[in-house]
N, C-alpha and C positions, 0 to 999 in steps of 0.2 A: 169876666165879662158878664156884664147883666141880661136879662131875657130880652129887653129892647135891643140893645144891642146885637145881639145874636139873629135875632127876627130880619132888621136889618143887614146883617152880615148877611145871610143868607138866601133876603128878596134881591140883594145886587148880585152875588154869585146864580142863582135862577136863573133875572134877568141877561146873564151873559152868556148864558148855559142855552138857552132859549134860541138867543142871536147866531150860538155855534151850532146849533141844531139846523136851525132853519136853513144856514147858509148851505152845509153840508147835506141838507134833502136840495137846494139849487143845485149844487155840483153833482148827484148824482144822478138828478134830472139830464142836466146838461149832458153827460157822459153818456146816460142811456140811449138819448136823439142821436150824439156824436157818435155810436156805433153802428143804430143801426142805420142809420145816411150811409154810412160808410160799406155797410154789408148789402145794401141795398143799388147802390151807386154800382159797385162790383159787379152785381148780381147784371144790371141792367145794362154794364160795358158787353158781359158775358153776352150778353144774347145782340147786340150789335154788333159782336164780331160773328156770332153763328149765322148772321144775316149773310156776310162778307163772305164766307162759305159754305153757305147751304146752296152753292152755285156750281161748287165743285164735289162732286161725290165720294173722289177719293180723301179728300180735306176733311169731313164730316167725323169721320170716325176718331180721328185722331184727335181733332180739336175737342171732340166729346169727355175723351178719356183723358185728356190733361185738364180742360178746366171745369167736369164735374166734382171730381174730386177737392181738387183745389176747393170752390162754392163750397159742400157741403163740411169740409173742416172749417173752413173760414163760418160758418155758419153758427154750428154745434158751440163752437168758442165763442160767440158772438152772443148768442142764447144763452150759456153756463154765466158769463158775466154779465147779463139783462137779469137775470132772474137774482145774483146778487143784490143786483144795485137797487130790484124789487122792497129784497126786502131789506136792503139797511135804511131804503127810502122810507117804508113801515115801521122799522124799530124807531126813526128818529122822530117819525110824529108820532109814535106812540109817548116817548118822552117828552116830547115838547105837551103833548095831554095830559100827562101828570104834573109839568110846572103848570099849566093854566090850570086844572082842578084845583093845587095849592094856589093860586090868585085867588080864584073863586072864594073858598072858604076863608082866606087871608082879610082879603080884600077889598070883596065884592059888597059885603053887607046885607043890603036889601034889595042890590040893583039884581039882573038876569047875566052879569058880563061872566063871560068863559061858562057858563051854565053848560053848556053842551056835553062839556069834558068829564062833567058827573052825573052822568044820566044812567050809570049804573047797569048799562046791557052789555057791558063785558067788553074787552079790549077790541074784538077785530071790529066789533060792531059803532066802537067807540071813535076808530080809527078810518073806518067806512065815511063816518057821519061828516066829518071835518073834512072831508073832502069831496061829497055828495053822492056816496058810493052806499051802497046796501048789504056788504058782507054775503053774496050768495057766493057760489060756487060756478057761477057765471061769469062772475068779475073776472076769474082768470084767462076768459077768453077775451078780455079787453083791454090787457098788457101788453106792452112791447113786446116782452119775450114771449106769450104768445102770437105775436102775427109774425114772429123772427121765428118759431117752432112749425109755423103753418108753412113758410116758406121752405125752411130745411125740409119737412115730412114732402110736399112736392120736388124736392128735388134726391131725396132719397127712393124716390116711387121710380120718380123718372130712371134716377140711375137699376133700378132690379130690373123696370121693363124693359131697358136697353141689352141690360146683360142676358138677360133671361130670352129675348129676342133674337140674339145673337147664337146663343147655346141651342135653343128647342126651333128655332125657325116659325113657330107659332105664335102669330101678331095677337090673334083673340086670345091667347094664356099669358102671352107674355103681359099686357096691359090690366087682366085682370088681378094677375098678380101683383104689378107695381100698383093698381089702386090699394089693394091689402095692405100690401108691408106701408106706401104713405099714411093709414091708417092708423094703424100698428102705432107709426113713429106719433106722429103728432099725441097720438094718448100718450104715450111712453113720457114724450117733452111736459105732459100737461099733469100729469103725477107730478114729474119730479117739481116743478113749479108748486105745485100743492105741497109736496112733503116739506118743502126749504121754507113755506111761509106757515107751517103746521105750528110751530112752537111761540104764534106771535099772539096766539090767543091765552097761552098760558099768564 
C-alpha cells in the first residue's frame, strides 16, 4: 500500500473514530441527566411523603430510618457512576482532540480549523478549552457528580444529627455534629472526583 493510500486509509478510519467518539460522549451525557433525574425524583418523592407524615409523630421516626438509608445508598451509587461517566466523557474528547490536532496538521494548511486542539497547554487545559471550561480545580464543583455528592453529604449530615440526637438528647451537639461529618462527606466525594480525573492530564 502506498503513502497516499494509507493517508487515506487512515483520514476515513479517524473520521469514523471521531463519529464513535462523539456519539459515546452523547450517551454518557444522556446517562449522567438519566441518573441523576432519577436520584433526584427519588430524593423529592422522599420528602412528599415526609410531609404526609410529619403529622403524625409516631410515623416520623420510622419513615426516617427506612428511607434515609435507602437515599443515601441510592445516592453514593448514583455519584460512584456520575463521576465515571465524568470522565470517560473527558477521555473521549480528549481523543477526539488528538484526531482534530491530526486534521489540523493533515489538513488545515494555512487555514486556523481545529487550531485549538494544538495550542500546546497540555491535555486537561486542552480539554477544558473545547468545551469553554478553564481546567481550575473549581470545575469540580460544577459537575453532576458534584451537586449529586453535595446532596448525599446533606443527607448523610442529616442522617449523624438524627442519630446523634436520639443517642445524647442534645439538639445544639447533635446538629453541630451533622454539620461536620456533611462536611467531611462532600470533601471525601470531591477528592475522589479529583483523584478518578488525576490521570487525564497525563
Amino acid at each position: 500500500m502506498d503513502q497516499d493510500a494509507r493517508e487515506q486509509g487512515l483520514l476515513s478510519a479517524l473520521t469514523t473514530e471521531h463519529f464513535v467518539l462523539q456519539t459515546s460522549r452523547s450517551a454518557t451525557i444522556t446517562e449522567s441527566v438519566g441518573r441523576a433525574t432519577v436520584f433526584l425524583s427519588l430524593l423529592s418523592a422522599s420528602l412528599i411523603g415526609l410531609g404526609f407524615v410529619s403529622s403524625s409523630g409516631h410515623l416520623i421516626k420510622p419513615y426516617l430510618g427506612a428511607v434515609l438509608p435507602t437515599l443515601i445508598i441510592t445516592g453514593l451509587l448514583t455519584f460512584a457512576r456520575l463521576v465515571q461517566t465524568t470522565v470517560e466523557n473527558a477521555l473521549n474528547l480528549k481523543r477526539i482532540q488528538r484526531i482534530r490536532a491530526y486534521y489540523h496538521r493533515q489538513l488545515a494548511g494555512e487555514h486556523d480549523f481545529f487550531a485549538d486542539a494544538v495550542t500546546g497547554k497540555g491535555n486537561m487545559r486542552t480539554i477544558a478549552a473545547a468545551v469553554g471550561g478553564s481546567a481550575t480545580r473549581w470545575d469540580l464543583l460544577l459537575t453532576t457528580a458534584a451537586m449529586v455528592g453535595a446532596v448525599n453529604a446533606l443527607l448523610i449530615g442529616l442522617g449523624a444529627t438524627l442519630l446523634t440526637g436520639v443517642a445524647s438528647g442534645s439538639a445544639t451537639f447533635a446538629i453541630a455534629l451533622g454539620v461536620v461529618v456533611a462536611l467531611v462527606a462532600f470533601a471525601a466525594q470531591l477528592t475522589h472526583i479529583k483523584r478518578a480525573s488525576l490521570w487525564l492530564s497525563s
